[in-house]
C-alpha positions as CSV (number, residue, x, y, z in Angstrom):
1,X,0.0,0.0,0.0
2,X,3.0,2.5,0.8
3,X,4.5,1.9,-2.5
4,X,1.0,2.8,-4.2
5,X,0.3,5.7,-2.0
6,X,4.5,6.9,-3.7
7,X,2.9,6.6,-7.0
8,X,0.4,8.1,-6.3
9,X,2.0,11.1,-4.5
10,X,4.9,10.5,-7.3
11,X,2.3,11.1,-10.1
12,X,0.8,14.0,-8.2
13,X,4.3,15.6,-8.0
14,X,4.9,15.0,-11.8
15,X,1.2,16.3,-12.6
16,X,2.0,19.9,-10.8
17,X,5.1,19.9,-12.6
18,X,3.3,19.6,-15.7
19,X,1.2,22.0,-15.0
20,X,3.6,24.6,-13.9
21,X,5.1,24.5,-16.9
22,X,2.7,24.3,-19.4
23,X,1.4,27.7,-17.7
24,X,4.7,28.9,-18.3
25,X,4.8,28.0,-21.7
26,X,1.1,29.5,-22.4
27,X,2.9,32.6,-20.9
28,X,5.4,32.8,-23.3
29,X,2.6,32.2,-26.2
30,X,0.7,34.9,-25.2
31,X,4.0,37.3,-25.1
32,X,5.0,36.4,-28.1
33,X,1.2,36.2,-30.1
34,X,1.1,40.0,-28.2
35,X,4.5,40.9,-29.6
36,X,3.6,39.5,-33.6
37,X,0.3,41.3,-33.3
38,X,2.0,44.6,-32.3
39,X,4.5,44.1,-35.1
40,X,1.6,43.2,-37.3
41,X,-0.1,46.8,-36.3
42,X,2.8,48.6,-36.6
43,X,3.1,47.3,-40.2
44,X,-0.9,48.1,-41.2
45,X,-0.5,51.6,-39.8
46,X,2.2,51.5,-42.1
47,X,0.8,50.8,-45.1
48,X,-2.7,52.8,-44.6
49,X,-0.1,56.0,-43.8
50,X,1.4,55.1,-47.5
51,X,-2.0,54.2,-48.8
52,X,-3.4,57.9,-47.3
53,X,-0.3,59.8,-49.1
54,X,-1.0,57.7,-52.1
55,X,-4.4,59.2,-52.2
56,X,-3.8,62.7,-51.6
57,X,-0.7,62.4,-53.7
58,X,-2.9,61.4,-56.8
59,X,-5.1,64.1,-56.8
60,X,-2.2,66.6,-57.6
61,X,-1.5,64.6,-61.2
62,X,-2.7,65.8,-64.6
63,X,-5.1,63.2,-65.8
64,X,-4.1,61.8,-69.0
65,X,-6.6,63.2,-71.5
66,X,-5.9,67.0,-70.1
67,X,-2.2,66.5,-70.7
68,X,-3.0,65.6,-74.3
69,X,-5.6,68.1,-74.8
70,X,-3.2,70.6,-73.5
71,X,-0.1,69.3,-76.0
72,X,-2.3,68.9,-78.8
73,X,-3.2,72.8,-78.1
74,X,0.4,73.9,-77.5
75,X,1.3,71.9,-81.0
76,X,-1.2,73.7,-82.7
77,X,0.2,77.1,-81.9
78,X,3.5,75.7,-82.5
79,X,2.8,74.5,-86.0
80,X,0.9,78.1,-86.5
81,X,4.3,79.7,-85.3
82,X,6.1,78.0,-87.5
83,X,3.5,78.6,-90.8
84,X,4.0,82.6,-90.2
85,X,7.4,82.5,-89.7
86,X,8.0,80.6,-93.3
87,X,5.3,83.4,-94.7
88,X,7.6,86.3,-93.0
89,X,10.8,84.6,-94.2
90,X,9.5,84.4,-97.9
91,X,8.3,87.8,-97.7
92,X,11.1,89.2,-96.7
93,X,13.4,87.1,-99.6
94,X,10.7,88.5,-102.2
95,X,11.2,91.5,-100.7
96,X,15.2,92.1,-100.8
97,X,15.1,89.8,-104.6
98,X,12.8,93.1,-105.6
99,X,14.7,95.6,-103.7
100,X,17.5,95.0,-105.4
101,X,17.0,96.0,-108.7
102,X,15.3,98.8,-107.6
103,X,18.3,100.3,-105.1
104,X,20.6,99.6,-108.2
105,X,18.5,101.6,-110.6
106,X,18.4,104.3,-108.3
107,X,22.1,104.1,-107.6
108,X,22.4,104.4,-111.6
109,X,20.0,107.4,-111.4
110,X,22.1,109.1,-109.0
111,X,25.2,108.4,-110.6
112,X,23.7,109.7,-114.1
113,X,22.4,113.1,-112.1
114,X,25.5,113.6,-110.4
115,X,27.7,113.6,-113.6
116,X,26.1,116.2,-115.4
């Protein structure tokens, strides 16, 4: 009876052990679920911060179709620059190909008037 009354005091012993440290080791679970869900937090807040900038970041951009409406304006203008320029530069050629026989036949003129 003595040696079943050890077990049983032997088993006890073991059984608080066992549950000493299987308390423990819930302990440390729950530290370290805490600590992954902290990190886990710290990572969301994160990313909705990035997500928020994002956001308020996009409405500053020039949609598409008003960047081309705007460069399809400004080449326009351009291209209409560039027409009267060619007009002025012909012009201006016509212009000093007639000059020139006409400030040579008044140089001839003056010549003839101022030999006389």
């Amino acid at each position: 009876m003595a040696l079943v009354g050890a077990v049983a005091v032997s088993r006890w012993r073991v059984s608080e052990e066992w549950q000493r440290g299987h308390r423990r080791e819930h302990d440390v679970e729950r530290r370290e679920l805490e600590t992954a869900r902290r990190v886990v937090d710290h990572r969301l807040d994160d990313m909705n911060r990035l997500r928020h900038q994002i956001d308020t970041e996009r409405g500053l951009y020039v949609s598409r179709d008003t960047a081309d409406m705007q460069h399809n304006a400004l080449a326009e203008r351009i291209a209409a620059l560039e027409k009267w320029k060619a007009n002025v530069t012909g012009r201006l050629i016509v212009f000093a190909a007639a000059s020139v026989p006409f400030l040579a036949g008044i140089t001839i003129l003056f010549n003839v008037i101022t030999r006389k």
